[in-house]
C-alpha positions in Angstrom: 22.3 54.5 -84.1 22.0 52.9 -81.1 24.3 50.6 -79.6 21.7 48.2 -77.2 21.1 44.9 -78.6 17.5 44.3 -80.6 16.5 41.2 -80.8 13.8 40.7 -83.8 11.0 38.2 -83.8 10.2 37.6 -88.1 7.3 35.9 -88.7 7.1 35.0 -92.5 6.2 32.4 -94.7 8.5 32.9 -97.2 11.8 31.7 -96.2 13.7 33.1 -98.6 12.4 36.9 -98.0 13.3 35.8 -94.1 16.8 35.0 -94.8 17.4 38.7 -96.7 15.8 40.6 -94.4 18.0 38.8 -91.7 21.1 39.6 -93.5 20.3 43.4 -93.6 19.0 43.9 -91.2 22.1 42.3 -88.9 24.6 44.3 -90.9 22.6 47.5 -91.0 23.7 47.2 -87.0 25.9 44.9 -85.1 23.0 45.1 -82.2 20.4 44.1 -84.3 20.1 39.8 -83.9 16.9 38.2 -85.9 15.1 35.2 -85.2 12.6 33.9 -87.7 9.1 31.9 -87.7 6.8 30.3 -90.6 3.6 30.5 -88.9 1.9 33.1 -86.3 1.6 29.3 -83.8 5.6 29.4 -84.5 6.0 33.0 -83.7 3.9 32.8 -80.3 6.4 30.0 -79.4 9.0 32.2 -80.3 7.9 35.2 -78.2 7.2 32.8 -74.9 10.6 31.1 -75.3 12.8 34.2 -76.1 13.2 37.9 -75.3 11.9 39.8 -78.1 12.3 43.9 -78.7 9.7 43.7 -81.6 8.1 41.7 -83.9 7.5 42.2 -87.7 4.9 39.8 -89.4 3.9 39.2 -92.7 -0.2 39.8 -93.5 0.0 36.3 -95.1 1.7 33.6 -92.8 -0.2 30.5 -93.5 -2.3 28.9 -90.5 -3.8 32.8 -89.5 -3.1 36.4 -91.2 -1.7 39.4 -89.5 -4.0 40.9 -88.1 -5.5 37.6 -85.8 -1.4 37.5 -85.4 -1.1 40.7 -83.9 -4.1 40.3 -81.9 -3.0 37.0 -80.4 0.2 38.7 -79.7 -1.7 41.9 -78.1 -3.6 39.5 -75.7 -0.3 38.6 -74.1 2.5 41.6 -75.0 0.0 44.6 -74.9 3.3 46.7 -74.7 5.7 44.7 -77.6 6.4 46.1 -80.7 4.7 45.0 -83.7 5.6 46.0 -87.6 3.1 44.8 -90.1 5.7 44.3 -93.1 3.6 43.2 -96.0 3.6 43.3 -99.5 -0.1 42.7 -99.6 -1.1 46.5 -98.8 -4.4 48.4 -98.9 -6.2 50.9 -97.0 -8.2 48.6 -95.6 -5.7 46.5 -94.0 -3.6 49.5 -92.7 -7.0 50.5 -91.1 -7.5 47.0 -89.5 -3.8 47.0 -88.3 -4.5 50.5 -86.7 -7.8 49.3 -85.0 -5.7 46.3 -83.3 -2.8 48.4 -82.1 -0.1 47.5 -84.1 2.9 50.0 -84.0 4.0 50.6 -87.7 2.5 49.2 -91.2 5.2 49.2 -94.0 4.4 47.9 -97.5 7.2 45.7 -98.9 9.0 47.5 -102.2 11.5 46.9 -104.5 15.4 47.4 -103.8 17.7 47.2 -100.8 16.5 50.3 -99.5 13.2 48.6 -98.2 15.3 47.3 -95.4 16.9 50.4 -93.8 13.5 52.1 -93.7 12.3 48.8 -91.7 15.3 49.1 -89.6 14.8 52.7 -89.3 11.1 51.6 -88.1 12.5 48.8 -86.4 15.0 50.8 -84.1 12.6 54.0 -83.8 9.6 51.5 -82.4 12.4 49.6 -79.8 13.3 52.8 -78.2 9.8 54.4 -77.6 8.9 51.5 -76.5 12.3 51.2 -73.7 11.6 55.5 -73.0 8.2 54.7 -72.1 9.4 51.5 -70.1 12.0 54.0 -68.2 9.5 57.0 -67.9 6.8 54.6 -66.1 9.7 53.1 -63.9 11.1 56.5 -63.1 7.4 57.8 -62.8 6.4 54.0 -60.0 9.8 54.9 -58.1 9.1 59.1 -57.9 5.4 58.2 -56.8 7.2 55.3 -53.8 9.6 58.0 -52.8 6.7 60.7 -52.3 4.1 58.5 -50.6 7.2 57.4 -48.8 8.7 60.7 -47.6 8.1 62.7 -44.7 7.7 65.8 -46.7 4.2 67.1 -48.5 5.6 67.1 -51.9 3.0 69.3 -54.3 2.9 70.5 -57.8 0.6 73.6 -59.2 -0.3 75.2 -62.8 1.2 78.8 -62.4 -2.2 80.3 -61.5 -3.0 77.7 -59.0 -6.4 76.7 -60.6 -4.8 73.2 -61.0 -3.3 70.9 -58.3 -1.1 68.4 -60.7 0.4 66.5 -58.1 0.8 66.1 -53.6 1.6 62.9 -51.7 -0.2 61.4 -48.7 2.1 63.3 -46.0 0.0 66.9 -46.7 -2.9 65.1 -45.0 -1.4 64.7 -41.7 0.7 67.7 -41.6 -2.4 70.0 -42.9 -5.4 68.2 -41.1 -6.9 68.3 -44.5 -7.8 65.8 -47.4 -6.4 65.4 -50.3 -9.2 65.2 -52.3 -10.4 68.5 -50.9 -7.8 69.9 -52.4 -7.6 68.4 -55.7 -11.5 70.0 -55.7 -10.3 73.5 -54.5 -6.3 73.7 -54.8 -6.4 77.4 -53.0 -8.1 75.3 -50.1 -4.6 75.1 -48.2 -4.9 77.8 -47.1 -7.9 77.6 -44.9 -5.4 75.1 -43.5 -2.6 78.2 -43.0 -2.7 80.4 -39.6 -4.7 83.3 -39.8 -2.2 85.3 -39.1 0.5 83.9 -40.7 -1.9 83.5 -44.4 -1.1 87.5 -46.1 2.8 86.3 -46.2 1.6 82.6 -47.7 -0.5 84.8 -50.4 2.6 86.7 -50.8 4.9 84.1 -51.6 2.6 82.7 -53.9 2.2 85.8 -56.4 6.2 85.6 -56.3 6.7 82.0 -57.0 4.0 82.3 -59.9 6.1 85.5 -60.9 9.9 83.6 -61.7 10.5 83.5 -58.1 11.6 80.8 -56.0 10.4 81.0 -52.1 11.4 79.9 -48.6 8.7 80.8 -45.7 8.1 79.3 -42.6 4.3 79.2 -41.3 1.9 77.7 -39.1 -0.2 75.0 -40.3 -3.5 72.5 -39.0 -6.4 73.9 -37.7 -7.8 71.1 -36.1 -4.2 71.3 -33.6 -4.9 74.8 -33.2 -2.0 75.7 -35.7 0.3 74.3 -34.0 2.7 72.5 -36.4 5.1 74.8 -38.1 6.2 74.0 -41.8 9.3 75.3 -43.9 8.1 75.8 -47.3 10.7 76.1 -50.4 8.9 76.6 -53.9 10.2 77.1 -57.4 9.0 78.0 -60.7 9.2 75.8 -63.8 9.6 78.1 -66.8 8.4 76.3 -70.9 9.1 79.0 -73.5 9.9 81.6 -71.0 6.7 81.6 -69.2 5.9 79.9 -65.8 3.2 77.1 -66.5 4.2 75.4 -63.4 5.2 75.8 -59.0 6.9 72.8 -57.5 8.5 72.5 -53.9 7.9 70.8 -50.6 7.0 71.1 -47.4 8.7 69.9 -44.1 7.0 70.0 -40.9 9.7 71.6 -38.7 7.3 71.4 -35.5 10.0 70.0 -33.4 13.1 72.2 -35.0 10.9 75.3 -34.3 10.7 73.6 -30.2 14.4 73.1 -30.2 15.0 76.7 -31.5 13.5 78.3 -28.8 15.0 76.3 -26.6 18.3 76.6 -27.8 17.5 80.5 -28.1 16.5 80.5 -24.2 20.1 78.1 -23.9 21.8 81.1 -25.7 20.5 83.6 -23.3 21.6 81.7 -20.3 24.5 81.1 -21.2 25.6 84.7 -22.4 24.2 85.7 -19.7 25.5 83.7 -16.7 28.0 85.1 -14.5 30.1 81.4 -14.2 32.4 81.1 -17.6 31.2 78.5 -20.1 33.2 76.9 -22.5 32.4 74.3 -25.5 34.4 72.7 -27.4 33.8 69.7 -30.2 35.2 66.0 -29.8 38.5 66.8 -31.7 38.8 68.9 -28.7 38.5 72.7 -30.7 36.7 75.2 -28.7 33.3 76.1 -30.4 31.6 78.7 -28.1 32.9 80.7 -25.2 30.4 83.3 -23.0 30.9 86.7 -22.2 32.5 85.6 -18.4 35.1 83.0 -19.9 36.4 85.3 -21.8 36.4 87.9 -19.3 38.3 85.2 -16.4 40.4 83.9 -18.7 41.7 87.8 -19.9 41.6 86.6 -23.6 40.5 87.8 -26.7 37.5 85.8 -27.6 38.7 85.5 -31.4 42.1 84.4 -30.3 40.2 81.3 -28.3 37.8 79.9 -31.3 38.6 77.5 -33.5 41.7 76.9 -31.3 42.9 73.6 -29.1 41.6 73.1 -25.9 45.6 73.8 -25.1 45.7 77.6 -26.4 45.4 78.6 -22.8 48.7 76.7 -21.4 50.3 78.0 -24.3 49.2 81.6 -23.5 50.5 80.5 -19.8 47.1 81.3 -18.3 47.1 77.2 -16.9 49.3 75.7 -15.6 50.8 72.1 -15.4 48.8 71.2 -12.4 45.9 72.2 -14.3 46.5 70.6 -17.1 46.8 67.3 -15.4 44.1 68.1 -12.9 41.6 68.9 -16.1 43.1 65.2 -17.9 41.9 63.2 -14.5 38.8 64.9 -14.7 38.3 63.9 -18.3 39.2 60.5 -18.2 37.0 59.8 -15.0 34.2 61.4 -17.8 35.3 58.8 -20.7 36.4 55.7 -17.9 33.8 55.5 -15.4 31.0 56.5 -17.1 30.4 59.7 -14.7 27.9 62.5 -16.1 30.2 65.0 -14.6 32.8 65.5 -12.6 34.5 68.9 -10.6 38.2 69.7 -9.6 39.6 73.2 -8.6 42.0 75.2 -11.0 44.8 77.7 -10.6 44.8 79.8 -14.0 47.0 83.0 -14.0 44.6 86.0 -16.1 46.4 89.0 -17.6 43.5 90.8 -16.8 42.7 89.5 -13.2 46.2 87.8 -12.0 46.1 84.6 -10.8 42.4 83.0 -9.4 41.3 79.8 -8.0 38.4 78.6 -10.4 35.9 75.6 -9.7 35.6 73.8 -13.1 32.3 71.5 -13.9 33.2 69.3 -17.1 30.6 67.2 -18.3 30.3 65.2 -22.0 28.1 67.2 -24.6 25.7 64.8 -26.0 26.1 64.6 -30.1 23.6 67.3 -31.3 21.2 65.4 -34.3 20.8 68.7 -36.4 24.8 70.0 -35.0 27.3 70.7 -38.1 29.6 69.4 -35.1 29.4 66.7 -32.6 30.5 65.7 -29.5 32.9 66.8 -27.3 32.6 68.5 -23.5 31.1 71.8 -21.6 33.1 73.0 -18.8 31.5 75.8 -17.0 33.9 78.0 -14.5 33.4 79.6 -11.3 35.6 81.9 -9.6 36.5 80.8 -5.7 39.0 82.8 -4.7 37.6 84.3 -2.0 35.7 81.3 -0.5 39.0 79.6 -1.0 40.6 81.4 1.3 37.8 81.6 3.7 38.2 77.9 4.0 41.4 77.8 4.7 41.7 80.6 7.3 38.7 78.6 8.9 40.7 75.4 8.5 43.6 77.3 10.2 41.2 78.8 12.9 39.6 75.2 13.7 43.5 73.8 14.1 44.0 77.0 16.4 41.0 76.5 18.4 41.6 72.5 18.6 45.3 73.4 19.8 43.8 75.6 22.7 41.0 73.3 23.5 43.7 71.1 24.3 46.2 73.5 26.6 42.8 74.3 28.3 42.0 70.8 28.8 45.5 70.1 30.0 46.8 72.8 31.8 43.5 73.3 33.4 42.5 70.2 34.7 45.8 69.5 36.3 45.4 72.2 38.8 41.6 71.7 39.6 42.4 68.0 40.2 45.3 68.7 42.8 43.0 71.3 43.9 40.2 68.7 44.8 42.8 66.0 45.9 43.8 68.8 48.8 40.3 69.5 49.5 39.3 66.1 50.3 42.6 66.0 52.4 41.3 69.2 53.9 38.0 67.6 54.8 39.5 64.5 56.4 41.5 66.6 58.8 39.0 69.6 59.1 35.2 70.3 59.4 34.9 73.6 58.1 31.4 75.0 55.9 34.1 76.8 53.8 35.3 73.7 52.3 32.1 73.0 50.7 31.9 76.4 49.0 35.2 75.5 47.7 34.1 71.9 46.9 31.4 73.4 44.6 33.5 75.9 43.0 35.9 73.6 42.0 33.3 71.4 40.6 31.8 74.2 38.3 34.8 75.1 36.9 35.3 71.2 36.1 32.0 71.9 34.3 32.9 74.9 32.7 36.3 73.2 31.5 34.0 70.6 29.6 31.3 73.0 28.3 34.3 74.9 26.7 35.6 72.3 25.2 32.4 70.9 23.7 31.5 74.3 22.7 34.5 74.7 21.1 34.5 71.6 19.1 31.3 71.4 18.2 30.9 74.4 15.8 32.9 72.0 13.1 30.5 71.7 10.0 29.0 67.6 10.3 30.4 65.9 6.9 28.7 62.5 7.8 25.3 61.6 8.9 23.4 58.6 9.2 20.1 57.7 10.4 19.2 58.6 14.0 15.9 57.0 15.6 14.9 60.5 17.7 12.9 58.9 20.2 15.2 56.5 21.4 17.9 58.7 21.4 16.0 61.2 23.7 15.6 58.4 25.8 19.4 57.2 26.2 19.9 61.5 26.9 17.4 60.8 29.8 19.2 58.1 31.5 22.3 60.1 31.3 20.3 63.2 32.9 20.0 64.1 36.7 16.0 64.0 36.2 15.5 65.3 39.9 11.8 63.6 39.4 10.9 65.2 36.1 9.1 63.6 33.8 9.5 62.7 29.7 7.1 62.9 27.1 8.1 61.4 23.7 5.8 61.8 20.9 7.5 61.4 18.1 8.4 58.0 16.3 10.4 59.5 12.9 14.1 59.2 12.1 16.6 61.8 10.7 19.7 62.6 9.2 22.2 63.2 11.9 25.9 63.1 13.5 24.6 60.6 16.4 26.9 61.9 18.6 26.3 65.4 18.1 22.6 64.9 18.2 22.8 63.3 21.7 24.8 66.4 23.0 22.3 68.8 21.8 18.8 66.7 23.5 21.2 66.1 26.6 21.5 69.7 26.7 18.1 70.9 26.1 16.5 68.5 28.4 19.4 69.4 31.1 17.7 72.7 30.4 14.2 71.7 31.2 15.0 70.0 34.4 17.3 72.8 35.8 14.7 76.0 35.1 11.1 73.8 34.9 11.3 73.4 38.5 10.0 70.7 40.6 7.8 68.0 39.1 8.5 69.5 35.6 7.6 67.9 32.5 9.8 67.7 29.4 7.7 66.7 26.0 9.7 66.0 22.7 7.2 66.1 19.8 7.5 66.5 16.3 7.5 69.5 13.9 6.7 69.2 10.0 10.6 69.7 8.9 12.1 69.1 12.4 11.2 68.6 16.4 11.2 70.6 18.9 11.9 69.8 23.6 9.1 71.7 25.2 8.4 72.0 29.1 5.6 73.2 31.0 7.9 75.6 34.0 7.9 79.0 34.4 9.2 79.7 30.7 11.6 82.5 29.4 10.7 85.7 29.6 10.6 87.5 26.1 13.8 90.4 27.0 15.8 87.1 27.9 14.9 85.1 24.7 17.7 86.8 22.1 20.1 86.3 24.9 20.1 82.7 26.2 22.1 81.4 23.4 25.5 83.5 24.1 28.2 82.0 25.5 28.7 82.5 29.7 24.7 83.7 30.0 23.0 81.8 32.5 20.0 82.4 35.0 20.9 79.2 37.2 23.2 79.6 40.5 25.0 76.3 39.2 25.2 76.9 35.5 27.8 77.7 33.5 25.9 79.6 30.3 27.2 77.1 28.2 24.5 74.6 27.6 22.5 76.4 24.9 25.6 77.7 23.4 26.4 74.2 22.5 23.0 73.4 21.3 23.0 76.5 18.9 26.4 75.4 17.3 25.4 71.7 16.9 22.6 73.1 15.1 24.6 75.2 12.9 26.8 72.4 11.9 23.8 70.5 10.7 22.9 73.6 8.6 19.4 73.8 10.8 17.6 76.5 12.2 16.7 76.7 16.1 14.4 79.2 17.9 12.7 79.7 21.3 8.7 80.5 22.5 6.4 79.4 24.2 4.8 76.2 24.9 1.4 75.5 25.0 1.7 74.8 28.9 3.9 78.4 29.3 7.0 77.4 29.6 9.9 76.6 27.0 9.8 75.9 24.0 13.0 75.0 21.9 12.1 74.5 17.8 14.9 73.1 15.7 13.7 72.8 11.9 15.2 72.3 8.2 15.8 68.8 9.3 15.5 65.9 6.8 13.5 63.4 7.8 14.0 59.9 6.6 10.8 57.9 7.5 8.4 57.2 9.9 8.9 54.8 12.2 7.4 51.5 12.3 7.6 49.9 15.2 6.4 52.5 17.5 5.4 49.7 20.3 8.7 48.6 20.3 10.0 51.6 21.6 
């Protein structure tokens, strides 16, 4: 008996018969509440005013009977219950109240018991009536959620002679219509990859066996197949037999992308010689390579699933690491970096203690991850170049140290030297004193060659933007031109120690004058990654050509072989590349490339 309140609309001429049926009716169920009417014009008042479960009308209520009742309540309540209750009865009438669509004719009888089979009918009429209200609601909201889902929702007989049901979403996923397949329901798979259609077939001869299925395949013709689809199916068994297949269909296009990308991650990854680690936001390492595990010197079981701190407390980091790594993540969380890199100390039982560059960076969350978050450090051994640095470090401070003596203990001498020697010249006139005059004064020159040379092999850790062509000019000024001439056809600007820069054209055009000859002409022009100083002398012959560079090697009577010496370690520092030919007059031609170039210049006719 159900417990949901019925409220009853009585429409009855006979008050007396009203008021009984009320009182049975109420105590046959507390739910049950009856409201009554004299007349069918009554009863339609009723029904517009109140909530009514049913009705139950008399054949004979005065101002219509009840059939024009029931029809009148039809027009408006297609749905409502309605229980001819009369005691007028005949075939006839039971055949008229058929006809209008009334939902139970009961002839009025003698006794009590008249009244539980009209609330039986009552209570049996109410709750078809509220099933088929909940089935068509449940059936509107299934029908929203399919048109409104992603995935190609689909329903077969067993055979799959009969499509029963698919939503809009198979129509852009398949490239086909929907109404083509209601016509021909195999006709998906003309939609299927030819390749991939034998395994469909398969998986459909299982799912109409009892099986349930879950394929992945290759779908759309008219995008070349490109779209892939995971497919999971089921059977729906009545009596032990399979009369239907239900499932779904989610275009997993972009998984299937992400996949292989995260297959060709995978690779990398394993496969990469620096050590990777991952771990998730709560800081618990998730994936470690091949090389991490091999630098670290621990058991790649014994690191998964662990804190981030299972290597201090194996005693493979140490404090300074520790706090060195913390930095490094909090510039990550504080400044908003993308990554940041700081040099580690770690102590391997496998490899003894190492010098490791660590990368951190923040690992994006992951929309499909079962984990989020978190940070990728990847790990580089630098031992070696470690140490190369600082024996070069200690080699520069050497080499700065002897520059100095040199300078110092050097110069003193030579300048007593030439203060006697113009002593010497006021008291004597001798042609040796001129010899000694310029040997004193080359070795002046040597003393600031070496010295240049020796400073200027220093890598360059800041450059700026260097105008070439009016720097080759200031080198000119400062040049005894002994009536050459300079060319400049270049207007660009690079990236260059100013300084250093000046030294090397100074030096090159130096060059030029001192082996071009008289009336030589020295041309700086412009290469594609670079520039080059070209004259038009005698040249350099090609035996000479591997040679000029060395330190000391010199064709000219006054030089000191350090000029081009310079000029190859000023290029070094820069990280360019410098070569001698020819130029197209003959004579010298000095390229120095791998040069970045900023910009052309504007203002050429302002130079």
């Amino acid at each position: 008996m159900t417990d949901t309140p019925i409220h009853v609309l009585h429409v009855n001429d006979d008050l007396e018969f009203m008021e009984t049926a009320a009182e049975f009716l109420e105590r046959a169920a507390e739910s049950v509440s009856v409201e009554t009417a004299t007349t069918a014009a009554e009863g339609i008042e009723r029904l517009q005013a109140s909530a009514v479960d049913c009705v139950v009308s008399d054949y004979d209520i005065g101002d219509m009977d009840g059939i024009a009742f029931l029809e009148a309540v039809r027009a408006e309540y297609p749905d409502l219950p309605f229980i001819l209750y009369t005691g007028k009865g005949s075939e006839e009438i039971a055949s008229e109240a058929i006809s209008a669509g009334v939902t139970d004719y009961l002839q009025k009888g003698p006794g009590s018991s008249q009244y539980e089979i009209l609330f039986n009918r009552i209570e049996n009429a109410v709750e078809q009536r509220r099933t088929r209200v909940v089935a068509a609601e449940t059936e509107q909201r299934l029908r929203t959620i399919a048109e409104n889902s992603n995935d190609v929702l689909w329903m077969f007989t067993a055979d799959w002679n009969e499509l029963l049901f698919v939503n809009s979403p198979y129509e852009t996923v398949w490239g086909r219509s929907t109404e083509e397949l209601g016509s021909d329901p195999s006709s998906f798979l003309d939609g299927v990859h030819p390749d991939d259609r034998e395994r469909v077939r398969a998986a459909m001869d299982r799912l109409s066996a009892g099986e349930s299925i879950d394929i992945e395949y290759r779908v759309n013709a008219a995008e070349d197949f490109s779209r892939w689809v995971w497919v999971q199916g089921d059977p729906v068994f009545e009596g032990g037999e399979v009369t239907r297949v239900v499932g779904f269909a989610r275009d997993v296009t972009d998984w299937k992308a992400r996949e292989r990308e995260l297959e060709r991650y995978e690779v990398a990854v394993e496969t990469a010689r620096d050590g990777v680690a991952i771990w998730d936001a709560d800081g618990i390492y998730r994936l470690v390579n091949d090389a991490f595990v091999e630098g670290v010197g621990m058991p790649e079981e014994e690191i998964l699933g662990q804190q981030v701190g299972v290597l201090a407390e194996a005693g493979i980091i140490g404090t300074e690491t520790i706090e060195s790594g913390t930095e490094a993540a909090m510039d990550l969380l504080m400044n908003d970096e993308d990554q940041v890199t700081f040099e580690a100390t770690i102590d391997s039982p496998t490899h003894g203690e190492m010098i490791v560059e660590v990368n951190l960076a923040l690992r994006p969350p992951g929309p499909d991850d079962d984990w989020v978050g978190g940070a990728v450090a990847t790990m580089r051994p630098i031992t070696p170049r470690k140490l190369r640095e600082e024996e070069l470090e200690r080699q520069n401070e050497r080499l700065e140290e002897f520059a100095s003596v040199v300078s110092h203990d050097l110069r003193n001498p030579l300048n007593v030297a030439q203060g006697r020697l113009q002593l010497a010249r006021e008291e004597h006139d001798s042609e040796h004193l001129s010899v000694v005059g310029d040997a004193l004064d080359r070795s002046q020159a040597m003393i600031d060659d070496l010295l240049t040379l020796a400073r200027q092999g220093q890598s360059v850790s800041e450059l700026e933007t260097v105008a070439l062509d009016l720097t080759v000019r200031r080198c000119w000024q400062t040049v005894e031109t002994r009536g050459a001439t300079l060319t400049v056809e270049t207007d660009r600007s690079i990236l260059a120690d100013m300084g250093r820069l000046q030294q090397l054209l100074e030096n090159l055009v130096r060059n030029g004058v001192e082996h071009g000859g008289d009336g030589v002409t020295v041309t700086v022009g412009e290469l594609d990654d670079g520039f080059y100083v070209a004259d038009d002398g005698p040249g350099i012959p090609d035996g000479e050509r591997d040679r000029i560079f060395e330190s000391g090697y010199t064709t000219a009577d006054a030089g000191t072989g350090f000029g081009l010496a310079i000029v190859q370690e000023i290029a070094d520092a820069h990280g360019w590349q410098l070569r001698v030919t020819e130029s197209d007059a003959g004579g010298a031609r000095f390229e120095i490339t791998g040069v970045e170039v900023v910009k052309e210049r504007a203002d050429r006719e302002a130079v």
